[in-house]
C-alpha positions as CSV (number, residue, x, y, z in Angstrom):
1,X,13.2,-10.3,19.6
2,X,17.0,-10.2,19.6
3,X,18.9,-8.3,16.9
4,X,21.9,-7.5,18.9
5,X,25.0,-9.1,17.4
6,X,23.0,-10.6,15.0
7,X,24.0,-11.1,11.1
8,X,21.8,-10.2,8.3
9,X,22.3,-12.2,5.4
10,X,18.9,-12.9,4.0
11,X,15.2,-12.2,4.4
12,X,14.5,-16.4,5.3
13,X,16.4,-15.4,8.7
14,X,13.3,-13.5,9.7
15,X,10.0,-13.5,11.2
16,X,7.2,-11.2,9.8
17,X,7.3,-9.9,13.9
18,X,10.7,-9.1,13.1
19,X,10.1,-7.4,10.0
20,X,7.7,-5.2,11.3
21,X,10.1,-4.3,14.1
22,X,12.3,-3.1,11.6
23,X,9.4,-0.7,9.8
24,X,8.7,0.7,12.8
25,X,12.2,1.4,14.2
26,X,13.1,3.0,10.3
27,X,10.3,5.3,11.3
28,X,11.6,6.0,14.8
29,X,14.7,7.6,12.4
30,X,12.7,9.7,10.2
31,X,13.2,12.8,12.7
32,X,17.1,11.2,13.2
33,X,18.3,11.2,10.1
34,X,16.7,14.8,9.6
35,X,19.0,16.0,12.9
36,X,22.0,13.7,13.5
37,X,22.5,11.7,16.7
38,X,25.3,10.3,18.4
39,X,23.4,6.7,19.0
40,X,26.4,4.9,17.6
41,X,29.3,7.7,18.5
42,X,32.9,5.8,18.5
43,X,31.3,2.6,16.2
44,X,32.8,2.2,13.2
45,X,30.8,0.4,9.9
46,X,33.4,-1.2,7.5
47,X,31.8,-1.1,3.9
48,X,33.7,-3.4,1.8
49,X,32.2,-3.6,-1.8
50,X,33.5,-6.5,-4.3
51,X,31.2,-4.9,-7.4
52,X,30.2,-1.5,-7.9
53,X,27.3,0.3,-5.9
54,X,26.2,4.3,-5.7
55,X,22.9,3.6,-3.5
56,X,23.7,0.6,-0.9
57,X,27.4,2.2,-0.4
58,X,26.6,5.1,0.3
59,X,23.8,5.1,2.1
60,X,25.2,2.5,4.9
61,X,27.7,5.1,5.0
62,X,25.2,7.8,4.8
63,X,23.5,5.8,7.9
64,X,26.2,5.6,10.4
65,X,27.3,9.3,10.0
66,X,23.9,10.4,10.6
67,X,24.3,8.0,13.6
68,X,27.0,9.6,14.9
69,X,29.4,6.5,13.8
70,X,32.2,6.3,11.2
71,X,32.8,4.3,8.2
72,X,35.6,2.7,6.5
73,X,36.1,0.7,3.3
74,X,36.4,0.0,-0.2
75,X,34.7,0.2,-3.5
76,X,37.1,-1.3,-6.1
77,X,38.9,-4.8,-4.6
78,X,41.5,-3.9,-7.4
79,X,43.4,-1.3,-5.4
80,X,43.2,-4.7,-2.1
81,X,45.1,-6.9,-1.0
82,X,42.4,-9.5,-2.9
83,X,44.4,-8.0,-6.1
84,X,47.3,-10.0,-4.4
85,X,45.3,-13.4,-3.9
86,X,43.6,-13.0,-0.6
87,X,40.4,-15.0,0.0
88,X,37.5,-13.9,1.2
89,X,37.9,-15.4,4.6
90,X,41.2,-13.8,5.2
91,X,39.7,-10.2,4.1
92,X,36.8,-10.3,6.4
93,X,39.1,-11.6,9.8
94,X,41.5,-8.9,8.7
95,X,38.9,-6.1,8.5
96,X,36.9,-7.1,11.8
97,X,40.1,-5.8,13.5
98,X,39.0,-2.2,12.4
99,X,35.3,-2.1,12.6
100,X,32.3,-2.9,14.7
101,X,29.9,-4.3,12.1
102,X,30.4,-4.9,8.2
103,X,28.5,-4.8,4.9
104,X,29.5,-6.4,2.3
105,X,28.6,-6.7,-1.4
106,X,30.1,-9.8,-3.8
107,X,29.6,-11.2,-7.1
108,X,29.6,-14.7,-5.7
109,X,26.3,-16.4,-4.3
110,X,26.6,-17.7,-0.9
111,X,29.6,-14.8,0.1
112,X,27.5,-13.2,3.0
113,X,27.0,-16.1,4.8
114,X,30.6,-17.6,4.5
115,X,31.6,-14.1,5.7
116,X,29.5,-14.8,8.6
117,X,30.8,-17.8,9.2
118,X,34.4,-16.6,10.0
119,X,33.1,-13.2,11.3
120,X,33.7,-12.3,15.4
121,X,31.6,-9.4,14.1
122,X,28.2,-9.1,12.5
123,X,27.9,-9.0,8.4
124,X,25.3,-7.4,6.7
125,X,24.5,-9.2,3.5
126,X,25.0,-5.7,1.0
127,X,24.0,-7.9,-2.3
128,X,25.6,-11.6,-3.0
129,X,25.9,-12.2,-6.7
130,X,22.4,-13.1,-7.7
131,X,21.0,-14.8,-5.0
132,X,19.8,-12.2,-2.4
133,X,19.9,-8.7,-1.3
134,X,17.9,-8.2,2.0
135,X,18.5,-4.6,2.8
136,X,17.1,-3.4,-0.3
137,X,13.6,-5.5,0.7
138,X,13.4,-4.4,3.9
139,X,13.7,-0.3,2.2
140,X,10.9,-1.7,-0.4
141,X,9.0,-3.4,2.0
142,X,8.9,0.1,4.0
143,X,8.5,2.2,0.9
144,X,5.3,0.1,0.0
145,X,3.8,0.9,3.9
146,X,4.6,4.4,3.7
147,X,3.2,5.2,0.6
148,X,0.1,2.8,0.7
149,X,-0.4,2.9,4.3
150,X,0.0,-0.6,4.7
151,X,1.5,-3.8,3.0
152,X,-1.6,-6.8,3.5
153,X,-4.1,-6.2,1.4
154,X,-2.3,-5.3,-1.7
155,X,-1.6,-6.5,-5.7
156,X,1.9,-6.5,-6.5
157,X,3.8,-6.8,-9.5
158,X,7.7,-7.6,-10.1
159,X,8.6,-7.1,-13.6
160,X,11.7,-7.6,-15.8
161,X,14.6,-9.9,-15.1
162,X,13.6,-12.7,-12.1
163,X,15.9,-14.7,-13.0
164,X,19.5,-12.7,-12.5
165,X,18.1,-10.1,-10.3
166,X,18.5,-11.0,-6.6
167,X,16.3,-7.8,-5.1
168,X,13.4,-9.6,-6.5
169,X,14.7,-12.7,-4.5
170,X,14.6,-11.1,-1.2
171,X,11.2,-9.4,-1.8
172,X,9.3,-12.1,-2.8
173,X,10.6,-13.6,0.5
174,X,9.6,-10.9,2.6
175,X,6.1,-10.1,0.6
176,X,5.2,-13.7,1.3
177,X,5.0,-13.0,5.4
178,X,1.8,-10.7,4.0
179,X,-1.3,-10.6,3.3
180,X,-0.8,-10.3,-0.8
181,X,-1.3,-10.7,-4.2
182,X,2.2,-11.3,-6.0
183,X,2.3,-11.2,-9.4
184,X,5.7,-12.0,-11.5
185,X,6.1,-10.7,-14.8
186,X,9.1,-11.7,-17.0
187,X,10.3,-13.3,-20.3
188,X,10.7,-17.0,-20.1
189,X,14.1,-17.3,-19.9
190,X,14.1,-14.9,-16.8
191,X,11.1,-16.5,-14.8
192,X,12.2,-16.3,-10.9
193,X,14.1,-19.2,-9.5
194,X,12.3,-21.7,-8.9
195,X,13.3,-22.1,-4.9
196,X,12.4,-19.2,-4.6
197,X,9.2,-19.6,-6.5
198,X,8.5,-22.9,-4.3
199,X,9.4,-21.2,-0.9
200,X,6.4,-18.5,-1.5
201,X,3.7,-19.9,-3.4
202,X,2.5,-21.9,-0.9
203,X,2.1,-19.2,1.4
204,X,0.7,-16.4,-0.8
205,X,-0.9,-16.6,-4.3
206,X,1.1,-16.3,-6.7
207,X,1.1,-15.8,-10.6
208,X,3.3,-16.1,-13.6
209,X,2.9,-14.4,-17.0
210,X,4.6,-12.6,-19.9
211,X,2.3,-9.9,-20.5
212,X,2.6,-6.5,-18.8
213,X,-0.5,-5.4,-20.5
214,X,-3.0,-7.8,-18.8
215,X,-1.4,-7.3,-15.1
216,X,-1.4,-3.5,-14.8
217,X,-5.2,-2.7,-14.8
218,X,-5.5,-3.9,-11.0
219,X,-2.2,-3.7,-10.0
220,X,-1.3,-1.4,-6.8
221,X,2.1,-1.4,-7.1
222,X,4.7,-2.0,-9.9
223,X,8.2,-3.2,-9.1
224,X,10.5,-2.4,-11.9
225,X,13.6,-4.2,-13.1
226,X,16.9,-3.8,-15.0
227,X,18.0,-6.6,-17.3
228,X,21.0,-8.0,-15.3
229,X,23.1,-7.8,-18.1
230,X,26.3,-8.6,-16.4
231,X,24.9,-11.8,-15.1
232,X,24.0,-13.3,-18.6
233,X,26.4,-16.3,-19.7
234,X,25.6,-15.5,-22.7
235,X,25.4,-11.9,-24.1
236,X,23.6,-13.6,-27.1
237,X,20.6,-14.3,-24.7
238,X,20.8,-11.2,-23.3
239,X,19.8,-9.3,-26.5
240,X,16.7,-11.0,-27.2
241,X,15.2,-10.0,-24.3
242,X,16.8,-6.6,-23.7
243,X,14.0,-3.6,-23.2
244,X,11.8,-6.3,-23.5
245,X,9.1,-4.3,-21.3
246,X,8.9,-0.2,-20.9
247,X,7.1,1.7,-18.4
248,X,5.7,5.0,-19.9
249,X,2.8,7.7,-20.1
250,X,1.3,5.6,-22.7
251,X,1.4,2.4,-20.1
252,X,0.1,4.3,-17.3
253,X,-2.8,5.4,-19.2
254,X,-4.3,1.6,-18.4
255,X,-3.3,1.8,-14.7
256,X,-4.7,2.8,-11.2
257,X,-4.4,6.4,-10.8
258,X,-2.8,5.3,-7.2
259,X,-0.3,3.2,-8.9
260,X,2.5,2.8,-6.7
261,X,5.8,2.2,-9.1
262,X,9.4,1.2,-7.3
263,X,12.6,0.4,-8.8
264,X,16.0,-0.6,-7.1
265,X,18.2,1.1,-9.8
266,X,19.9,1.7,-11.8
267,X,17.4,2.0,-14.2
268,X,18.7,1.7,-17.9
269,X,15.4,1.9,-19.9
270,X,12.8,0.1,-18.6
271,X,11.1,3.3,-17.0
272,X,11.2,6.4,-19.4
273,X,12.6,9.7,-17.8
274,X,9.0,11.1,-18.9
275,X,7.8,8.9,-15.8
276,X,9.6,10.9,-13.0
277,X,7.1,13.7,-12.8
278,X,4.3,11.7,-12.2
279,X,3.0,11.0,-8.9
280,X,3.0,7.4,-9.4
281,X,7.1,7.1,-9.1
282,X,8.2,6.7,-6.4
283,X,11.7,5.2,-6.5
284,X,13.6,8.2,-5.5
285,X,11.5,8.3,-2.5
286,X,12.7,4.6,-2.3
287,X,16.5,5.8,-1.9
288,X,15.3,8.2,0.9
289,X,14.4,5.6,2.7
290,X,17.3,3.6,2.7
291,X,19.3,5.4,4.7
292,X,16.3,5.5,7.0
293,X,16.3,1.2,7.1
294,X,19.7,1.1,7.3
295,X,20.1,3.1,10.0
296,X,17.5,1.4,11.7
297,X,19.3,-2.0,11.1
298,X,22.4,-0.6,12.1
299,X,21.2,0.8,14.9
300,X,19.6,-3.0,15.6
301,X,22.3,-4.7,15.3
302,X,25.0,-2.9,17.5
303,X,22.5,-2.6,20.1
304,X,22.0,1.2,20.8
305,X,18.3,0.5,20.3
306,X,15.8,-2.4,20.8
């Protein structure tokens, strides 16, 4: 396996030998992150962030300082020379002159990997509009193994919007390497894509339905999601199906009492503030861990480990 150098700009890039490589080497960083290290002393991480972020951003930056890197960047292309005109292309072989790697979020599908086309340095795909967002399903992927104890084997649900949100894109990718269950939960106007939906079923079995109700009783874990509200064309559309499903006490009261439940966030209200105290949530625990995956993957990808 060869990660040196290499971009990461979705999941279909990857081998589930690779995958696992990654789990493990997040793992190796448990005790890192905990201490500090200077693994990637004088290696600078350039963040640069087209749409707003609290998790991802920070904890790539997060990552390299506990790496003993730096990191540069931006949150807000208004106060960029993109404000002026500049294209993406001329942004990215500007900004490689100041850093060593780069992640990189933006609105528009396909972004990552036209950044990694004109890129002398690797790009790390940080979220591209609503296509995919491979980071976050590595830190999901990683979050399922450490609180289940393993990934094959298990039933797993994505709820909410399928359609819009692209961190159910990259984890349907990488659940289908595994030994699984997948179930997808969502109104039908936000059904998953259906390349996505194409690329996976054939690999895994895989079920669609409306009702929450039905799929909870044997479910091990429960991926939550927002309604992508600032992807709808049409804010009409967006209303009929907003808080269209709600996870709380009442809900768990049908589930498994080892009911693993996830979210990416931000949450708005699909999952009831009442929810956090039970043992079953667990998407705190998922933040943790991304600075533990990232730093893993940036610690891949400039070579300091193998």
């Amino acid at each position: 396996m060869e990660f040196e150098g290499r971009d990461i700009t979705s999941i279909e890039d990857f081998t589930r030998e690779e995958i696992d490589h990654i789990l493990k080497t997040a793992k190796i960083m448990e005790p890192i992150a905990a201490k500090g290290s200077d693994l990637l002393h004088g290696k600078i991480l350039a963040n640069i962030f087209f749409e707003p972020s609290t998790r991802t951003r920070l904890s790539f930056e997060a990552a390299m300082l506990k790496l003993g890197g730096n990191a540069i960047g931006f949150a807000d292309a208004e106060n960029t020379s993109v404000k002026k005109g500049e294209n993406l292309a001329d942004t990215i072989r500007t900004v490689e002159n100041y850093a060593d790697i780069i992640a990189l979020r933006h609105p528009l599908e396909g972004a990552a990997k036209l950044a990694a086309e004109f890129a002398k340095i690797p790009i790390i795909n940080a979220g591209s509009g609503a296509e995919e967002h491979p980071t976050q399903a590595f830190v999901d992927l990683y979050t399922i193994q450490k609180e289940k104890g393993k990934i094959d084997g298990l039933k797993i649900a994505l709820i909410g919007d399928l359609r819009y949100g692209r961190t159910v894109h990259s984890l349907a990718y990488a659940l289908s390497f595994y030994n699984i269950e997948l179930t997808l939960v969502s109104p039908e106007s936000l059904r998953i894509r259906r390349e996505v939906l194409h690329a996976i079923q054939n690999k895994i079995p895989v079920s669609e339905t409306q009702n929450l109700e039905k799929t909870l009783a044997q479910t091990d874990v429960l991926y939550v999601t927002r309604i992508q509200k600032e992807r709808f064309p049409d804010q009409a559309e967006y209303a009929k199906v907003k808080g269209i499903y709600r996870i709380d006490l009442k809900t768990l009261a049908n589930t498994k009492k080892d009911l693993t439940i996830l979210h990416p966030l931000p949450r708005i209200d699909e999952i009831a503030p009442e929810v956090d105290a039970t043992p079953q949530a667990c998407y705190f625990q998922q933040v943790h861990n991304g600075v533990l995956v990232r730093m893993a993957l940036l610690a891949l990808v400039l070579g300091s480990v193998k």
